[in-house]
N, C-alpha and C positions, 0 to 999 in steps of 0.2 A: 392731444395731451390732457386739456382738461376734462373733456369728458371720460377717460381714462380712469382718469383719479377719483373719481368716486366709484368706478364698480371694483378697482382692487380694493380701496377703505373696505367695500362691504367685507368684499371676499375676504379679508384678512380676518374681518371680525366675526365672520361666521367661522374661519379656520379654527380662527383662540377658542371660540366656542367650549369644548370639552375640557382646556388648559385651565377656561375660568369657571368652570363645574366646576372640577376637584380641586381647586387651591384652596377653599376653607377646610376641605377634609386633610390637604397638607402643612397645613399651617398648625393645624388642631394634635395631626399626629408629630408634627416637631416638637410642640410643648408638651406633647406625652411622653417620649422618648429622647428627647435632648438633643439638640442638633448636632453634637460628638458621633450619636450614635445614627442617625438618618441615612449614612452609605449605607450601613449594613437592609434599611428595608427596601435600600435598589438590589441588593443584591441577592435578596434571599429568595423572589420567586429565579434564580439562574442556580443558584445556590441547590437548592429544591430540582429543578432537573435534573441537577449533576447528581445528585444525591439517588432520585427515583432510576435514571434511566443510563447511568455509567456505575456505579457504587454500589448500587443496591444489585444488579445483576451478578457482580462480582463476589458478592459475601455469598449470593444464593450456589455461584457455581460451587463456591468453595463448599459449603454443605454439602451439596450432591455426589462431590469429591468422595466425600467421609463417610456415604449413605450408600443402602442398595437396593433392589429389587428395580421392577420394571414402571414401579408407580411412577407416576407425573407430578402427583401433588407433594411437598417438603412432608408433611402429616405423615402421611403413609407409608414416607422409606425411611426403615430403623437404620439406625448407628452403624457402620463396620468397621472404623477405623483409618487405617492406614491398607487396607486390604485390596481397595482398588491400584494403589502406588506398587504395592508387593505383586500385583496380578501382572501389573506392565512389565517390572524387573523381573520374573521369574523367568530367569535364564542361562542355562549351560555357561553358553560361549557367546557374549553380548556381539561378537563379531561375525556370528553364525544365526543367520534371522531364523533361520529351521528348527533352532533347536529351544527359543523361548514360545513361552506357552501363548502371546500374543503377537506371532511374526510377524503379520499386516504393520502391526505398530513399529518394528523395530524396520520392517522393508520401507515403510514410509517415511521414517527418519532418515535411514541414510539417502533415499530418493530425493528429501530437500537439502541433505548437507551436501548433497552435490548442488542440487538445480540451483538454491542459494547463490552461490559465489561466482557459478558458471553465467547464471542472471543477471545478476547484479552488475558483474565488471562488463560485460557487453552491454547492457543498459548505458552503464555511465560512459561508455569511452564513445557509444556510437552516439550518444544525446551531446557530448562534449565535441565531438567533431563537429556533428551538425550545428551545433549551436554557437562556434568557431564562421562557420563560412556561411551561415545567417547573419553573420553580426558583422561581415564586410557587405561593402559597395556592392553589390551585384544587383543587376536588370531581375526585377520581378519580388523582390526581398519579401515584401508582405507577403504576396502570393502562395512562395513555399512555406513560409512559416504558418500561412491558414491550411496549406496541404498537410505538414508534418504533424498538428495539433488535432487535427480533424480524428484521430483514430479515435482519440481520447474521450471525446464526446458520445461515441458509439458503444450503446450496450455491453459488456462483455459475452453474452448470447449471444450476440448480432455478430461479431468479433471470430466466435470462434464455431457459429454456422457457416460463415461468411467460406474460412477457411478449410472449413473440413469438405464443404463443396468443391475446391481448389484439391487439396488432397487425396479422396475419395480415388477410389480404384478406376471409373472412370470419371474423373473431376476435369478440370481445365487445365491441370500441369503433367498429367498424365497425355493428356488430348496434345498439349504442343510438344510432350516427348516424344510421342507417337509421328506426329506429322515430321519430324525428323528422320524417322526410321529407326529411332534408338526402341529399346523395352521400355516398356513402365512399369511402375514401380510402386508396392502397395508401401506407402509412405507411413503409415498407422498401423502396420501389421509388424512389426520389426523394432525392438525394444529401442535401436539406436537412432533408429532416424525418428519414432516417434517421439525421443526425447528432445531430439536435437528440433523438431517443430515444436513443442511445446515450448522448449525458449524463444524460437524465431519467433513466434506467433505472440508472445506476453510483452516482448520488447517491442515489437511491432506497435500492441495494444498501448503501450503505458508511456513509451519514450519521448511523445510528443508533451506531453507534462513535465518532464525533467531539462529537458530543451528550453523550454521556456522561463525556467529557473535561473538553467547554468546563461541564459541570453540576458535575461537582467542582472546578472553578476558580470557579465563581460561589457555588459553598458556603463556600469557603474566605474571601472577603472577609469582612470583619467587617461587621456589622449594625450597628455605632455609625457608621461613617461615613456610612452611609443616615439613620441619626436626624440627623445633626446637619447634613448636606445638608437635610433635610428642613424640620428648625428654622429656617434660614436660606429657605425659602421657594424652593427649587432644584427646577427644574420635571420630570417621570420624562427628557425626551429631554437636559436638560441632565447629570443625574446618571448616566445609560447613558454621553455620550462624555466625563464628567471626573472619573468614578469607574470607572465598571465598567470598559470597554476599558482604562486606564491601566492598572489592573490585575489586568487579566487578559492582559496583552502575553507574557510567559513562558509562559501555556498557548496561548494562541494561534499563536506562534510555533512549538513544538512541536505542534499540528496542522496547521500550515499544511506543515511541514517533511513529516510524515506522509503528510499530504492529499497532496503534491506526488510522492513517491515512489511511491504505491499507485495513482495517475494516470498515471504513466508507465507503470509496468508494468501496467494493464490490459489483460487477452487473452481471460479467460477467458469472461465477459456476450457483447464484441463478438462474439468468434468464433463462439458459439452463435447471438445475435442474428442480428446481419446477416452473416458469414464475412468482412468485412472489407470487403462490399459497400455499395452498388450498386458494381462496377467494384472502385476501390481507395479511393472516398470515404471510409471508416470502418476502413479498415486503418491500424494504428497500429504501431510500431517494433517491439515484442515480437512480434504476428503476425508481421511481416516475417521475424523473427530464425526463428520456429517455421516459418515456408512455406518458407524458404531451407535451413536446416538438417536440417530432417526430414521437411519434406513433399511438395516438389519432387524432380524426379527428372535427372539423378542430382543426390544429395545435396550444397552443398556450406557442410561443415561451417566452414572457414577463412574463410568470406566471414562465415555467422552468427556466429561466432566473432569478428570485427573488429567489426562492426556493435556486438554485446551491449559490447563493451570500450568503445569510443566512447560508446554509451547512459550505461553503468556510472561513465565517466570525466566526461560531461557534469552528473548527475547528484553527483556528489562536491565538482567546483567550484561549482555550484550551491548546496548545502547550505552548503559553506563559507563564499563570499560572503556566503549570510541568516544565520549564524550571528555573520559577523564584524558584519555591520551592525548587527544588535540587540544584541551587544557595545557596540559604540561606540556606542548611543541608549541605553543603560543609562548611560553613564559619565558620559553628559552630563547 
């Protein structure tokens, strides 16, 4: 013990070391600025990121928005207005992607107003089951839950190589259809089943994260209200929707808010997976933004640039809406 205690003293005092450099430089700058004002110089080199690298991206898209040609630089692309907003609506029959002048844009819109919701609610209902019979007694508990979390951790490249090896014409689920004697089946050739693997595969990818949410929301209820549901003779599916869901509404809500964001912006699985195929079946808004912008030729940046604004803005009112509603189902 005692000889101890002298090489922490050191070590402590080497630690403070750089604490008691700069205290006469913080001391000097409190009587320059007033210790009223001293939060604000913690916060302004965070203040300063948010500023360079969230905010200032956002004013530049909005520019680009309003600008045209194929230049890179702000400089070099004139004014156009409203022109790129009027290129995306210029259309007949908005319910007819063939007949606007940007169908890809209008094919990939309705491509995520589907994938959206058909995502979303299997994400949450299959993360809320799992995350249900995680959260009981069962032999191996930690185990599945390092199994179920495990996808999450994995590239989304890694993710959807993984499975297009699995799907592929001759992949491994082809290989075990076969050793039954049944056909196989090009899974990625076929608008329908390629869409229906593009959710299995995203849910696959992301669900292990929403699991882990809705599990410390069903931790956090109190176990007395399960005993005395119980005592009252309250059957397991009665006590799931008039205890558990009741509440568990505020985590839910925040996953669902989650879920719905990281669904809209999925690019990285599809584009690997299927490239946004068969055709434009599985091309969703974010692809669109990326083929328009940078990978089409020539490039143009002020159409992806309206598109990503419009996602960005549709996406805000949206949030806002589910935020205000479950506001107002709280009050009540």
């Amino acid at each position: 013990m005692s000889a101890s205690t002298p090489f922490a003293s050191a070590a402590s005092a080497i630690l403070s070391l750089p604490a008691r450099a700069v205290e006469p430089l913080m001391y000097g700058l409190q009587r320059l600025v007033g210790i009223k004002r001293m939060p604000w110089v913690f916060l302004i080199p965070n203040l300063t990121a948010v500023l360079l690298f969230a905010l200032l991206p956002v004013f530049i898209n909005v520019f680009y928005s309003v600008s045209g040609s194929d230049r890179l630089f702000p400089w070099d692309r004139p004014l156009v207005g409203g022109a790129n907003y009027q290129t995306l609506f210029d259309c007949r029959n908005f319910l007819d992607p063939s007949t606007c002048s940007r169908d890809l844009f209008w094919r990939a819109l309705g491509n995520t107003m589907v994938f959206v919701p058909v995502q979303v609610v299997c994400m949450i209902v299959i993360a809320l089951l799992t995350a249900v019979c995680l959260n009981r007694d069962i032999r191996g508990r930690g185990f599945f839950r390092g199994v179920f979390f495990f996808p999450v951790m994995l590239s989304p490249v890694v993710v959807a190589l993984t499975w297009q090896w699995i799907l592929q014409r001759n992949g491994a689920l082809n290989g075990l259809i076969e050793s039954v004697g049944l056909t196989p089946i090009n899974w990625l050739v076929f608008p329908n089943t390629a869409f229906f693997w593009s959710v299995f595969v995203t849910v696959w990818a992301h669900m292990g994260f929403y699991t882990i949410i809705l599990l410390a929301g069903l931790q956090a209820i109190p176990r007395d209200v399960y005993e005395a549901a119980r005592m009252d003779s309250a059957t397991p599916t009665r006590m799931f929707f008039r205890i558990t869901l009741p509440l568990l509404k505020p985590v839910l809500l925040v996953v669902f808010i989650l879920a719905v964001i990281r669904s809209v912006q999925t690019f990285d699985e599809l584009y690997v997976l299927t490239g946004g195929g068969p055709g434009s079946a599985t091309m969703l808004m974010v692809q669109y933004i990326y083929e328009v912008g940078f990978a089409s030729q020539p490039r143009n940046f002020g159409l992806a640039a309206a598109a990503s604004l419009l996602l960005g803005l549709a996406l805000l009112v949206f949030t806002g809406i589910q935020m205000r509603i479950s506001r107002g189902g709280n009050n009540d």
